[in-house]
C-alpha positions in Angstrom: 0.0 0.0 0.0 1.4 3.4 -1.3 1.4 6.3 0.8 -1.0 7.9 -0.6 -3.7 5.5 -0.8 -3.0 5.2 3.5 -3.3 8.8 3.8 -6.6 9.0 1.4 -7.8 5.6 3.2 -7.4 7.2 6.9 -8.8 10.5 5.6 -11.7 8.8 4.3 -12.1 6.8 7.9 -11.3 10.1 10.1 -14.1 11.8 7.9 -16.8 9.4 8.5 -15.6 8.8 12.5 -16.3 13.3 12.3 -19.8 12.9 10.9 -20.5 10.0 13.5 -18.6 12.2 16.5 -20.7 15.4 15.2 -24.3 13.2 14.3 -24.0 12.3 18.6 -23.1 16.0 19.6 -25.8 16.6 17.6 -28.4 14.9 18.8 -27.2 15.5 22.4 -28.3 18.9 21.9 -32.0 17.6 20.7 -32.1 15.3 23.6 -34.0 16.0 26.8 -33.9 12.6 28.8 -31.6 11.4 31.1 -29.3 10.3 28.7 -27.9 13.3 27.1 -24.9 12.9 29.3 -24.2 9.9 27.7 -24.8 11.3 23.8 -22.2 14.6 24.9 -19.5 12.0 26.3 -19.7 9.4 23.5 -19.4 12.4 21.1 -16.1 14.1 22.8 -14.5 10.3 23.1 -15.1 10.2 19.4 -13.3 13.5 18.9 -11.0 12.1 21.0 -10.5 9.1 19.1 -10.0 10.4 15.8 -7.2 12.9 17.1 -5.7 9.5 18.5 -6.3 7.4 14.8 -4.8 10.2 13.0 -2.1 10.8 15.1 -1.6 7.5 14.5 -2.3 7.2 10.8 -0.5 10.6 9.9 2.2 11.1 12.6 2.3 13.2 15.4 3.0 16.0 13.9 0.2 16.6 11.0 -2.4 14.2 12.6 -4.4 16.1 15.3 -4.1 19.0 12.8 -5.7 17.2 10.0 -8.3 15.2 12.7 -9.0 19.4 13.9 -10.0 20.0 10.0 -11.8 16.9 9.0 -13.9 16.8 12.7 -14.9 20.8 11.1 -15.4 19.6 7.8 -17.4 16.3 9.1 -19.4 18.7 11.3 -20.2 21.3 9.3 -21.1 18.3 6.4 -23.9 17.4 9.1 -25.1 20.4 9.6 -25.6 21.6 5.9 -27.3 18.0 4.9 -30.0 18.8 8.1 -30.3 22.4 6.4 -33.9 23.6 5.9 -35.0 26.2 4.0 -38.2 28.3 4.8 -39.9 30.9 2.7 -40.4 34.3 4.8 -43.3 35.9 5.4 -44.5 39.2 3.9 -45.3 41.7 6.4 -47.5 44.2 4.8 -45.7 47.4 3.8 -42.5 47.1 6.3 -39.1 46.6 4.3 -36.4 44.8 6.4 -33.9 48.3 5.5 -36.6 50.9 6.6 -36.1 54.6 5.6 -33.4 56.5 8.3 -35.8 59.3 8.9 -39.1 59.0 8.4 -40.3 62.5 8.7 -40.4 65.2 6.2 -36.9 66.2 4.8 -35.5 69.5 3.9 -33.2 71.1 2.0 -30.8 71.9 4.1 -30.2 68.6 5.6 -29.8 66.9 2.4 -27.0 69.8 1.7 -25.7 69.2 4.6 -25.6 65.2 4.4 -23.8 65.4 1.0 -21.3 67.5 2.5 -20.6 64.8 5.2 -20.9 61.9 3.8 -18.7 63.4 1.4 -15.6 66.0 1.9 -16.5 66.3 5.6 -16.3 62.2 6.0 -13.2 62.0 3.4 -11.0 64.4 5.6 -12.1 62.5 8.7 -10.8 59.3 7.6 -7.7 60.8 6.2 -7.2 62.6 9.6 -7.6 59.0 11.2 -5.4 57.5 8.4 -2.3 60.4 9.0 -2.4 60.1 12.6 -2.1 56.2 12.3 1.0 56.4 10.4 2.5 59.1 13.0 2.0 57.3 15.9 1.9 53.3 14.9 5.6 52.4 15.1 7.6 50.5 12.2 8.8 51.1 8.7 7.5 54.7 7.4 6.7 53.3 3.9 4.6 50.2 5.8 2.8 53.2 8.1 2.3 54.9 5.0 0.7 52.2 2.4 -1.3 50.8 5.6 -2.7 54.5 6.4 -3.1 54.9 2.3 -5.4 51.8 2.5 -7.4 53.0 5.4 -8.6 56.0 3.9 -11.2 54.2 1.9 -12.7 52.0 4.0 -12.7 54.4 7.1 -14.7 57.0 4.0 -17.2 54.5 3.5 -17.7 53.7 7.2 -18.1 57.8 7.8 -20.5 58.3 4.7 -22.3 54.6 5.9 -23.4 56.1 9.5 -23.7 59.8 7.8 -25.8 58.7 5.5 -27.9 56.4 8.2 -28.4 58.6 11.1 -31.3 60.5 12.2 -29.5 62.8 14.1 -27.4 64.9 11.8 -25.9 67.3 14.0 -24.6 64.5 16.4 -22.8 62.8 12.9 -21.8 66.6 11.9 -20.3 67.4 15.7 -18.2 63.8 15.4 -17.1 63.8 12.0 -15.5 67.6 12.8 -14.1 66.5 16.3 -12.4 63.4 15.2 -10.8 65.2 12.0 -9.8 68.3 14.9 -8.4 65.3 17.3 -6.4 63.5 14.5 -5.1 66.1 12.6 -4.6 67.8 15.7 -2.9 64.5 17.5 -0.7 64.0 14.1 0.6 67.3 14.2 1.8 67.4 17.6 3.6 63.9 17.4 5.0 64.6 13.9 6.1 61.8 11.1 9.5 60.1 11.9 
């Protein structure tokens, strides 16, 4: 016997001891008698088992790695064969992503969103991004690129609860004190 027909052979046995270690976890959880303690114990000795089996099979050194994955894999196996799907139920005129504000809007507040979710939230998140890279220690092109790919995600996340929040002044009074702090914070520590 090759090799690789043992490993494949004792992959194959370790992935079918996982489904039978995760089937009696499983139903240990369903069970309401006196014997779950019995269902949760004979499930952990056969996750026990396998490590032993493949530590066996595969050597000390790769087999309770591999039992770790297949045991997963075994588990998670179980639970998408026991998956079932339901059709949801339509609640009248209720979306699941209501409206952020459901009173009247006016003009000055969509003015004034636009201009936080978009310059006002940009120059936050580069404040954030600058005083990352002066105050983060390592290499100054590592700060740099790592601050340069903040910017982004830290504009969506500003134009994200800008755009989502009822109270407007609250995301204006945040958005201008955290691009005050940082640039503020940055300044005073410098870039070296």
């Amino acid at each position: 016997m090759t090799h690789e027909a043992a490993t494949a052979g004792g992959s194959l046995l370790l992935l079918s001891g996982a489904v039978a270690a995760a089937w009696l976890l499983r139903r240990s959880w369903g069970e309401r008698t006196i014997s779950r303690p019995w269902w949760i114990v004979g499930g952990w000795l056969s996750v026990t088992a396998l490590i032993v089996v493949a530590s066996w099979i595969l050597g000390a050194g790769r087999g309770p790695f591999a039992a770790a994955t297949v045991v997963s894999v075994g588990a998670l196996g179980l639970v998408a064969a026991n998956v079932q799907f339901k059709t949801a139920k339509v609640r009248g005129d209720k979306s699941l992503a209501p409206e952020p504000s459901e009173r009247a809007s006016r003009a000055w507040r969509g003015w004034l969103r636009a201009l936080l979710a978009g310059p006002l939230g940009m120059i936050a998140a580069m404040g954030v991004a600058i005083c990352y890279s002066a105050f983060v220690p390592g290499a100054p092109q590592t700060r740099l690129l790592i601050a340069g790919l903040m910017v982004p995600v830290l504009w969506g996340a500003a134009m994200a609860w800008t755009l989502a929040d009822d109270k407007i002044l609250r995301a204006t009074a945040v958005l201008i004190g955290v691009t005050v702090v940082s640039f503020g914070a940055a300044m005073l520590k410098g870039f070296s």
